[in-house]
C-alpha positions as CSV (number, residue, x, y, z in Angstrom):
1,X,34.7,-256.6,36.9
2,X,34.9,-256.6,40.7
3,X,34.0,-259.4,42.4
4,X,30.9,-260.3,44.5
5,X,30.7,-262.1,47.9
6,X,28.8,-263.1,50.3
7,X,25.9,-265.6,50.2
8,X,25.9,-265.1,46.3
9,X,29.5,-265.2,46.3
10,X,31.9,-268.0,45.1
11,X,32.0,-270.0,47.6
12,X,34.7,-272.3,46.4
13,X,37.2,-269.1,45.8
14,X,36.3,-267.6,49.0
15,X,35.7,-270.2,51.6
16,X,33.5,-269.7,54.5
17,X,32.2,-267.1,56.3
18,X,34.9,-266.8,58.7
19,X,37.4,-267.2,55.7
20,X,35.9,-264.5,53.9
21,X,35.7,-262.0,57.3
22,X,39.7,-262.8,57.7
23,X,40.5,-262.4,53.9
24,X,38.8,-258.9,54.5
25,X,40.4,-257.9,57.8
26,X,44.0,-258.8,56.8
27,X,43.6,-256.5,53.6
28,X,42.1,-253.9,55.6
29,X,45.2,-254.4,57.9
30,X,47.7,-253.6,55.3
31,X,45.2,-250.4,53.9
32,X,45.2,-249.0,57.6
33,X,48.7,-249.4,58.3
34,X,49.8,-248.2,55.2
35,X,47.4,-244.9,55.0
36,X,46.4,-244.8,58.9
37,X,42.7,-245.2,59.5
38,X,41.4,-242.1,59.3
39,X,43.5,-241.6,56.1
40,X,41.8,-245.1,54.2
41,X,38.2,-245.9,53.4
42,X,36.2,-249.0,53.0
43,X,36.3,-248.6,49.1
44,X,40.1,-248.1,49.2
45,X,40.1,-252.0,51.3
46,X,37.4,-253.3,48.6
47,X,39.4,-251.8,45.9
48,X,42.4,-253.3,46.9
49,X,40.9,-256.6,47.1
50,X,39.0,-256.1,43.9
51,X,35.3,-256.4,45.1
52,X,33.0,-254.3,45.5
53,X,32.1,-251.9,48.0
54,X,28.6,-253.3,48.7
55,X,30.7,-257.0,49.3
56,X,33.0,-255.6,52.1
57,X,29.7,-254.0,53.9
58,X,28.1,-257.1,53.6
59,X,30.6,-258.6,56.2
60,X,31.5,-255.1,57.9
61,X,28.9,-252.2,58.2
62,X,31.3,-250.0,58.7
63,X,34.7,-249.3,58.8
64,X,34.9,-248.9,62.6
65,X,33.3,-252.3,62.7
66,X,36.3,-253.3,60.9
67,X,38.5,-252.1,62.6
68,X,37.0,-253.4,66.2
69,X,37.8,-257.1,64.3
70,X,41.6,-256.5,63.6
71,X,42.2,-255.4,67.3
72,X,40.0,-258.3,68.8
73,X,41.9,-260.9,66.3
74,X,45.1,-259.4,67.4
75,X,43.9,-259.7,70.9
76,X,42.7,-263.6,71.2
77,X,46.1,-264.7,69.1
78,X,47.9,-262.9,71.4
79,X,46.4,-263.9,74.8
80,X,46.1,-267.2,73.5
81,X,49.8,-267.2,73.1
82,X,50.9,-265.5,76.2
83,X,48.2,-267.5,78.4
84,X,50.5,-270.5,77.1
85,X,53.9,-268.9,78.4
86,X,52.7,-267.8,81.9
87,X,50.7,-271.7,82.3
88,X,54.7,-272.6,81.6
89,X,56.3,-273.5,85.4
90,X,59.6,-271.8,86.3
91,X,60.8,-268.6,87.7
92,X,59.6,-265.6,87.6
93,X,62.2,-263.9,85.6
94,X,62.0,-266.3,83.1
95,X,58.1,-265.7,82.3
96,X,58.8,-262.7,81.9
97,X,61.6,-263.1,79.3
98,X,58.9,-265.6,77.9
99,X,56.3,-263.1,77.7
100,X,58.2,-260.2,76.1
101,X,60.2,-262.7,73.5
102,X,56.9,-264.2,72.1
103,X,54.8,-261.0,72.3
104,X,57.3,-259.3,70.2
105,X,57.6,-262.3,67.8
106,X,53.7,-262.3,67.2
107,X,53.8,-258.2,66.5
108,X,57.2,-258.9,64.1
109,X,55.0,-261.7,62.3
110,X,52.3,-259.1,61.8
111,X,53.4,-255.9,61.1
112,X,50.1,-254.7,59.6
113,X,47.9,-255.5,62.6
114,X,50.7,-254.7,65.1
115,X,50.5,-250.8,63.7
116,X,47.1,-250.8,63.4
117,X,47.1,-252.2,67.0
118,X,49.4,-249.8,68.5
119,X,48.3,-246.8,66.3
120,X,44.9,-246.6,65.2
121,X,43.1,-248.7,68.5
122,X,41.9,-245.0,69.7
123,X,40.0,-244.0,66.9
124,X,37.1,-246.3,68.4
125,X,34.8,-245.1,70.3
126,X,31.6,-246.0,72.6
127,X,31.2,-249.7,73.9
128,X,34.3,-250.4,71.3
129,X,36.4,-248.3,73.1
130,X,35.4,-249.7,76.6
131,X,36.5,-253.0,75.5
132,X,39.7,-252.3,73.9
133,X,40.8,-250.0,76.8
134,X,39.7,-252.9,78.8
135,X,42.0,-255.2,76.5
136,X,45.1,-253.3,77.0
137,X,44.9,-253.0,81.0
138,X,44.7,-256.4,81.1
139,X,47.5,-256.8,79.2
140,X,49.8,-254.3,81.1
141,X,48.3,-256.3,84.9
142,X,49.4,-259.8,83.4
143,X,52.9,-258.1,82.7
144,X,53.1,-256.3,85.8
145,X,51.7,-259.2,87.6
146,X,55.1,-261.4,86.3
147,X,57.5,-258.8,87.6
148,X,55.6,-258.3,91.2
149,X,56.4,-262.3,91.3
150,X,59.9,-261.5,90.4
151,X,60.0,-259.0,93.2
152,X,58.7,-261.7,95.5
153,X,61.3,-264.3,93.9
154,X,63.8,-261.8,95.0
155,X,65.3,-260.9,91.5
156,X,64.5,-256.9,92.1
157,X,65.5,-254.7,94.6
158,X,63.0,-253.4,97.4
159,X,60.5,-250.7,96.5
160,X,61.8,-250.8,93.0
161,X,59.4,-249.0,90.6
162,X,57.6,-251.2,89.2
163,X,55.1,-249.4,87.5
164,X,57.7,-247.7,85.9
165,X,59.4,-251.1,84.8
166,X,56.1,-252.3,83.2
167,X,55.7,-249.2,81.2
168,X,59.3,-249.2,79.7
169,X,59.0,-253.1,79.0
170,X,56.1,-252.4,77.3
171,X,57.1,-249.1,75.2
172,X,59.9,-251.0,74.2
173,X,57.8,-253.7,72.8
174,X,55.5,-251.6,71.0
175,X,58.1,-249.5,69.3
176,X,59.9,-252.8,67.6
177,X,57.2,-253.0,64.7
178,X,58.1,-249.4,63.9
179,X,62.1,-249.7,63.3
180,X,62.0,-253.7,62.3
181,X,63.3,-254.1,59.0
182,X,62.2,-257.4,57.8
183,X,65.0,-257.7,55.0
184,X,67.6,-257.3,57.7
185,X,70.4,-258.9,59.3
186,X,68.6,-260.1,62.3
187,X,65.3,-262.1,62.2
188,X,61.7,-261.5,63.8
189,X,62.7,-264.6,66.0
190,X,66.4,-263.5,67.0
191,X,65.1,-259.8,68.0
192,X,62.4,-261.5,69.7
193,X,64.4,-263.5,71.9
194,X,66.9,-260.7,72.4
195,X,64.2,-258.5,73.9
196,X,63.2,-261.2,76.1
197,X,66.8,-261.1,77.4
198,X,66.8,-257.6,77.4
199,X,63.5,-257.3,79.3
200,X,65.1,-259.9,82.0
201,X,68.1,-258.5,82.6
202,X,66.5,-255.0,82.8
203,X,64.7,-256.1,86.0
204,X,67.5,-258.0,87.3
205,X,70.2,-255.4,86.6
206,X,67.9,-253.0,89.4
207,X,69.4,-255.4,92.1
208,X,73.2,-253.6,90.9
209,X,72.0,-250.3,89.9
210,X,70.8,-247.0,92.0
211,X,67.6,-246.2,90.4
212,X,66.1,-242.7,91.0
């Protein structure tokens, strides 16, 4: 028999509300990672959690809704965490080592949302959409922001492309989820820290380097 929730649930199983949203969005993570969002339903996340259908849409009235939650968790944990890094003092090329290293440690802690994140975050639409575009600009400023101060800090060259600097740094970053093998050699903390390094020495390598 599938179970029930919501203000008949169990409350003592389930938690809270907010418990009971998170419980939700984490298996719906792992659905829409595994099968893509357009390839996954609502049934398919309530079925994997054993409730009902009518349960889930009691906390999400639709799957878009759903979805809208997983980017906006992923987005307060991981402002929260980089807002933490940049209030850090020192230079410039260190936040930004900073910034890539414990960005890519959050995505490598959470693979599910990170491919949902980086995957699925166009398949919203309307207001939804506004936002998340709105999310992901900010983002890409903060970052860009960090390597105009390294510019200023004299670590890069002048006129060195910038734009083009924030948009490798941040490919590279995205792409980590998709090749990082949990059950290897080298840890979600030791690749995060070596693509901090990486990132650094990237931008600091310009100073030696023609770029075209």
């Amino acid at each position: 028999m599938k179970k029930q929730i919501g203000n008949y649930g169990d409350k003592t199983t389930f938690g809270g509300r907010s418990h009971r949203r998170a419980l939700i969005r984490e298996e719906a993570a792992k659905v829409f990672a595994d099968r893509g969002y357009n390839g996954s339903s609502l049934q398919e996340v309530a079925d994997a959690m054993g409730f009902t259908k009518a349960a889930v849409y009691y906390y999400y009235p639709s799957k878009e809704a759903l979805l809208f939650d997983i980017l906006s968790y992923a987005d307060d944990q991981i402002m929260a965490v980089l807002d933490t890094e940049i209030a850090r003092r020192g230079a410039a090329l260190e936040q930004v080592e900073r910034i890539v290293s414990a960005h890519v440690a959050w995505y490598l802690l959470h693979p599910n949302v990170a491919k949902v994140v980086f995957r699925d975050w166009s398949e919203l639409s309307g207001e939804w959409l506004r936002i998340q575009v709105a999310r992901r600009r900010r983002y890409s400023h903060l970052l860009r922001e960090a390597i105009e101060r390294c510019a200023t800090e004299g670590f890069l060259p002048d006129g060195a492309p910038i734009t083009l600097m924030t948009n490798f740094i941040n490919g590279a970053v995205a792409a980590t989820n998709f090749w990082f093998d949990a059950s290897g050699q080298e840890s979600a903390d030791a690749v995060a820290s070596a693509f901090g390094k990486l990132a650094a020495a990237v931008l600091s390598g310009t100073a030696h380097a023609s770029i075209p």
